[in-house]
PyMOL commands that place a pseudoatom at each C-alpha (Angstrom):
pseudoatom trace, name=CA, resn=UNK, resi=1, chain=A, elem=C, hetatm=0, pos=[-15.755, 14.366, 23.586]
pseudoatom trace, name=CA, resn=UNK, resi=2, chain=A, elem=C, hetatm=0, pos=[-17.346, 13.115, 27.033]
pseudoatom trace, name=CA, resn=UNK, resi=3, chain=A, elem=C, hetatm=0, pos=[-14.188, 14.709, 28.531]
pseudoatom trace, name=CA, resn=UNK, resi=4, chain=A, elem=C, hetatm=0, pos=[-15.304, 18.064, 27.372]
pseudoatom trace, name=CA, resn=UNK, resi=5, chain=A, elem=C, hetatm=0, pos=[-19.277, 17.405, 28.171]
pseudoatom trace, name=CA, resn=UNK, resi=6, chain=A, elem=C, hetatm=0, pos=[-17.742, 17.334, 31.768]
pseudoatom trace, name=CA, resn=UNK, resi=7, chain=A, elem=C, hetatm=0, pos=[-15.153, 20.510, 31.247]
pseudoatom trace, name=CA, resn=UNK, resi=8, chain=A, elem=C, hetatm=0, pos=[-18.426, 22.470, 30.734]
pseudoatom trace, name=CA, resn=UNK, resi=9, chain=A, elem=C, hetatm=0, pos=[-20.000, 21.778, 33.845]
pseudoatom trace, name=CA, resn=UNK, resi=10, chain=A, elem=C, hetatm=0, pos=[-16.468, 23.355, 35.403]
pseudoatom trace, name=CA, resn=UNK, resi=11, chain=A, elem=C, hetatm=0, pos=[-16.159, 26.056, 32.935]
pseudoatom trace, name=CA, resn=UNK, resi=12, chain=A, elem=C, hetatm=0, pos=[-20.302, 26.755, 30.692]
pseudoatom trace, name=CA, resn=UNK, resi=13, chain=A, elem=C, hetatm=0, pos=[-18.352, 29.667, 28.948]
pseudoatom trace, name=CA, resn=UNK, resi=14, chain=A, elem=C, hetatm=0, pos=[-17.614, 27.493, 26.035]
pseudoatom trace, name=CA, resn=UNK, resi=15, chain=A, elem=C, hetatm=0, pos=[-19.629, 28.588, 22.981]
pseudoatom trace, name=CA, resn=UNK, resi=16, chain=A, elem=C, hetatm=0, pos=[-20.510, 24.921, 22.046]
pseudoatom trace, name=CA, resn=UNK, resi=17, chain=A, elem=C, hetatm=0, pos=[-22.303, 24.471, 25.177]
pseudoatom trace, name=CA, resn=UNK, resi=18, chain=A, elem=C, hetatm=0, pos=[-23.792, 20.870, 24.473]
for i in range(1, 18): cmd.bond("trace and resi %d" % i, "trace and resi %d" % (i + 1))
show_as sticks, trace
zoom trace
């Protein structure tokens, strides 16, 4: 999960967000 916290930074178009 941590991996994707980080993805977000590169790409915040994710619906989940947090």
């Amino acid at each position: 999960m941590s991996d994707y916290c980080s993805s977000q930074s590169l790409k915040p178009d994710t619906s989940v967000g947090e």
